[in-house]
N, C-alpha and C positions, 0 to 999 in steps of 0.2 A: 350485552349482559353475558356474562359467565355462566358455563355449565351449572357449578355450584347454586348459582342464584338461582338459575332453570330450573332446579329439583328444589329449591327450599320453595320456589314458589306455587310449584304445582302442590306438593306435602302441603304446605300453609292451606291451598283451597279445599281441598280434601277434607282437611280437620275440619273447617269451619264449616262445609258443607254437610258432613258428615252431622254436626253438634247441631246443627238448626235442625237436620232431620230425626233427630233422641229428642230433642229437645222438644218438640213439635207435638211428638208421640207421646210421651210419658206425661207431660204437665197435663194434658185431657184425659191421660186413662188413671192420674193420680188422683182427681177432682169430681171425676165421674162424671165428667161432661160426654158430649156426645162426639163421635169420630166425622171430622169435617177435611175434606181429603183438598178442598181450594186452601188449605191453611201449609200446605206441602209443596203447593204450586213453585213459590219463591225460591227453598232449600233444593228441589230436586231440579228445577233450573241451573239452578247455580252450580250443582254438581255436575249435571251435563255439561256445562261448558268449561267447565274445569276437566271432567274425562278428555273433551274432546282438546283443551289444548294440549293436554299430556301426549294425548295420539298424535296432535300435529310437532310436539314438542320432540318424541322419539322419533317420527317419522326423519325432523331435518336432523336431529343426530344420525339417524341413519346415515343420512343421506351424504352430509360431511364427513366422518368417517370413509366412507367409499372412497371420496374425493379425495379424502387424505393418502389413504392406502394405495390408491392409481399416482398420485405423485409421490411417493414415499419408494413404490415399484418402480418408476422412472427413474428417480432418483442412484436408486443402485444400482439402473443398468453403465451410469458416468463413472470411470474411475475414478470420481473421487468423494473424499469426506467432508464433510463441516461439521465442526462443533463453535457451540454459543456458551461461552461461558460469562458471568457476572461474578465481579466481588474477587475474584481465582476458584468460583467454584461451577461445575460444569453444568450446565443449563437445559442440552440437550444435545445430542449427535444425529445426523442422518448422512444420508449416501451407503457411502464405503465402510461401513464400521470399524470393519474389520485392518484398515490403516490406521485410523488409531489405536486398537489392539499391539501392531507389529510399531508404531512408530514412538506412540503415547502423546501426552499433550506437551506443546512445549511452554503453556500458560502455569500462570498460575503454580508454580513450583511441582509442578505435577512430574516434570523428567529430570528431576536435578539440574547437573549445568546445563541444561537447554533452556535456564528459565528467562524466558524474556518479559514476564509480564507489566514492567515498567519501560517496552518501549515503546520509542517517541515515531512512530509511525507503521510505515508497513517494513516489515521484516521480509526478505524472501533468501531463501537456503536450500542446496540439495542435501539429501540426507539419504542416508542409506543405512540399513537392518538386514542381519542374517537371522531365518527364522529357524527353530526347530529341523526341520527338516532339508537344514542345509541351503535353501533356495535364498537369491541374493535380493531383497528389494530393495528400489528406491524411489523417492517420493517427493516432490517439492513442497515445502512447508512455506505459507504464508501466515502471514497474522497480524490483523489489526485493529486496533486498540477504537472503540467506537465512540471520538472525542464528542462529537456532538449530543450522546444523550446519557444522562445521569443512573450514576448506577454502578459505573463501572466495567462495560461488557466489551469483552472482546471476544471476537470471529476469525475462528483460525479454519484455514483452509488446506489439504492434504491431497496434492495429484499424484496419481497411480503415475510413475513414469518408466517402469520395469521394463518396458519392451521396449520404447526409445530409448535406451541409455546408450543402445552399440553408436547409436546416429549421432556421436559427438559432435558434429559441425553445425548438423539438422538443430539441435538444441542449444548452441551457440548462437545462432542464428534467432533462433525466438525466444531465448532471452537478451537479446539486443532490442528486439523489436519490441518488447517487454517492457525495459528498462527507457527506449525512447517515448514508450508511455510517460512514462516518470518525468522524464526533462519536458514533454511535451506539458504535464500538468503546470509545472515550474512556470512553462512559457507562456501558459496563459494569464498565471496570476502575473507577471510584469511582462505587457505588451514590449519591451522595451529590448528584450530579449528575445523573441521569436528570431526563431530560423540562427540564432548566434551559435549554439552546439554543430548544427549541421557546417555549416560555415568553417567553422574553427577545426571541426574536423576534418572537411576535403583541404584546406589551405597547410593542414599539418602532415594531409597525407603527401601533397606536392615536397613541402619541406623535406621528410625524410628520406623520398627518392633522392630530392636534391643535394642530399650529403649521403648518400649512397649507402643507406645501412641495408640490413639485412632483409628480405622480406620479408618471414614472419616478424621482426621486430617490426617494421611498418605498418602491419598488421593491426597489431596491438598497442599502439602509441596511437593511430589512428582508432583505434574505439575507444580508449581512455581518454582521446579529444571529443567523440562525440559524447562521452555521458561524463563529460569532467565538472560540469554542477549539477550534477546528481544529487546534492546533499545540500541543493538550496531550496528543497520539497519543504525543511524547516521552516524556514525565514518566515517571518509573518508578513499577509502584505501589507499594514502599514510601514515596515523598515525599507520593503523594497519600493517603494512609491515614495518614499519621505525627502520632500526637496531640498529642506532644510538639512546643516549639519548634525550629523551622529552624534550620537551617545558613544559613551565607551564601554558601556552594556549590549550595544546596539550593535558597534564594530566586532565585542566580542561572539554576538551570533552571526553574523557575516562571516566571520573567519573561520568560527566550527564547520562551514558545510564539506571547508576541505577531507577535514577528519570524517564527518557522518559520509559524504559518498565515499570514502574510504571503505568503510565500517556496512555498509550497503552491498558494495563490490564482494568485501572480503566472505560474505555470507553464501557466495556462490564460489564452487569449486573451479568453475571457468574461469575466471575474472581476477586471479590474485595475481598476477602481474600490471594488470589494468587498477588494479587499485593501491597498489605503493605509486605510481602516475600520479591517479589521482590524489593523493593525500600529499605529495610536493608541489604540485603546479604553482604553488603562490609560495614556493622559499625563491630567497634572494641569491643572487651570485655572489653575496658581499657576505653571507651568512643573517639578513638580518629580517629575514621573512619566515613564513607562519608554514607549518605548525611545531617543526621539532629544527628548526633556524640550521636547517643547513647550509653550507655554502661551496660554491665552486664542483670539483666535481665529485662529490660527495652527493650531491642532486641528481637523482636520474635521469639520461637521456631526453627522454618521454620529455618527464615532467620541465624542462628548459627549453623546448620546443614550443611546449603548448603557454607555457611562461611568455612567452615570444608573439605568437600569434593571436594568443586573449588580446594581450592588450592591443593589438594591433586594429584587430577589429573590432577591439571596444572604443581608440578611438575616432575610427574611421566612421564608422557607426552613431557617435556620439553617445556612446552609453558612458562616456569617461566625464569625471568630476567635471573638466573643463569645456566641455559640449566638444561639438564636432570638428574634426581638423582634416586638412585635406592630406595627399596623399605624401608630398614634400614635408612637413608640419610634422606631421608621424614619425617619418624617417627620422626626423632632426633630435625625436625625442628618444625613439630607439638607440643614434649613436651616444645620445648625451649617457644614457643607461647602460651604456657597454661597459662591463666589469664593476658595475654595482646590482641593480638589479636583471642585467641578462648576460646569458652566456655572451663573450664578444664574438667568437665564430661562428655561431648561430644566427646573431643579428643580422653579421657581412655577408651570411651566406641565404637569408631570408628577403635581405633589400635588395641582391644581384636578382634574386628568382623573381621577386614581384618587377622589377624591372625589365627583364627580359621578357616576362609576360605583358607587358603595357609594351613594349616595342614591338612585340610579333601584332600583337591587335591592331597599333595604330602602322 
């Protein structure tokens, strides 16, 4: 029961407590009857225990209050904010106030072009504000949309991150580990995929020693292998469990997740070289893949790499239309795909390395 109710209901005993004892009084001194005090016994009961729940009734307001105030005080020692909005209107704030102050909200059209309140998941961004007094903040902005209950609410979240920001690598590093949350949720909803990101990733980091690029380019071709379906968080898991053949509604959101982990990536100040990666990994060498049909070497690096190795151990793995193939069977399908769907020097230079690697084992 609501406060509100709490106070309508103690006021309601009151009155009636009150009216039986007027009432009680007056009709015998109107009639001239004689004053009989057991006729009182009932109303001044009833008001006793109506006093006394008001007492117990303030006491546990008290009492929660407190409660609220010791977590509300905790609250602000975290750098950071939440605010609860419904509908795009703001519901309530706690923590750090004072970041949404300097940052504002990014719901609900509240900071102009910061408005996300129509997106389709969680949102995550650095941001940075110069304040009045010169001093530089910034803050990581989360937000998301709270699909499962009616209403409309979204939970945005605001981390104080001003005194980390010198530690660029330090925060590199834990939005990786951040973002493998993300593939990791991915991997739960389609068993079928676990441990494939990881995978994909160290066999792409082998590859690009093996063609000798740069090490920071390594680098970052290798972390745009490990979170290169980032943007299959979408997919419902009925399409990714569906045995049967696709829709072409269906293949249309399979294809988007290239663009959404794009659009994920590109939301982080670290990651916009890892996210033009990820937004070609699925064009063709022939020009005739997804999403803006590039072709040949108009395709970045990165993304003809990882082009190369998905499929490889998609279907080594069996996660390909045609179940599982062995290690010859793969090849054969890689060379068929040389100068349509793959780089051809990346192929010849991917099947020498797995090769030399299965000759040094055996």
């Amino acid at each position: 029961m609501n406060r509100h109710r709490e106070h309508l209901l103690v006021a309601s005993g009151v009155i009636v407590a009150v009216t039986l004892l007027i009432n009680d009084f007056l009709v015998p001194l109107a009639n001239g009857e004689e004053f009989i005090s057991t006729s009182y016994v009932t109303p001044l009961g009833l008001l006793v225990l109506v006093i006394a729940y008001a007492i117990y009734f303030k006491y546990q307001s008290s009492a929660q209050k407190e409660k609220l105030a010791v977590y509300r005080q905790a609250l602000r020692q975290i750098p950071c904010g939440i605010a609860v909005l419904k509908r795009d209107k703001l519901v309530e704030t706690c923590g750090a106030a004072d970041l949404f102050r300097i940052f504002g909200l990014a719901s609900g059209g509240q900071s102009g072009d910061d408005t996300v309140s129509n997106a389709a998941g969680i949102l995550i961004r650095r941001e940075e504000r110069r304040e009045y007094d010169g001093k530089q903040y910034y803050a990581d902005r989360l937000v998301i949309p709270l699909t499962g209950l009616p209403g409309g609410y979204i939970v945005e979240f605001l981390l104080d991150t001003s005194k980390q920001v010198s530690g660029l690598l330090q925060r590199e590093s834990e939005y990786v580990k951040m973002l493998k949350i993300l593939v990791n949720m991915f991997e739960i909803k389609d068993p079928y995929s676990h441990g494939h990101s990881e995978v994909v990733s160290h066999l792409t980091q082998e590859l690009a020693e093996a063609m000798c690029l740069p090490e920071a380019e390594m680098k970052t071709i290798s972390k745009a292998a490990l979170l290169h379906d980032i943007g299959k968080i979408i997919i419902p898991l009925e399409i990714l469990g569906k045995a049967e053949e696709l829709t072409v509604a269906e293949h249309e959101k399979i294809q988007a997740h290239a663009k959404v982990g794009a659009d994920i990536l590109n939301g982080m100040e670290l990651f916009q070289e890892e996210a033009v990666i990820v937004r070609h990994h699925h064009e063709r060498f022939d020009g005739r893949g997804y999403p803006d049909r590039l072709s040949g070497r108009d395709i970045p690096i990165g993304s003809r790499i990882i082009a190369v190795v998905d499929a490889f151990d998609a279907m080594t793995a069996g996660r390909s239309i045609k179940g599982k193939r062995d290690i010859a069977a793969t090849f054969a399908v890689l060379e068929a795909e040389k100068g349509r769907q793959f780089d051809p020097e990346i192929v010849e230079t991917f099947i020498a390395m797995v090769r030399a690697q299965r000759a040094t084992r055996e």
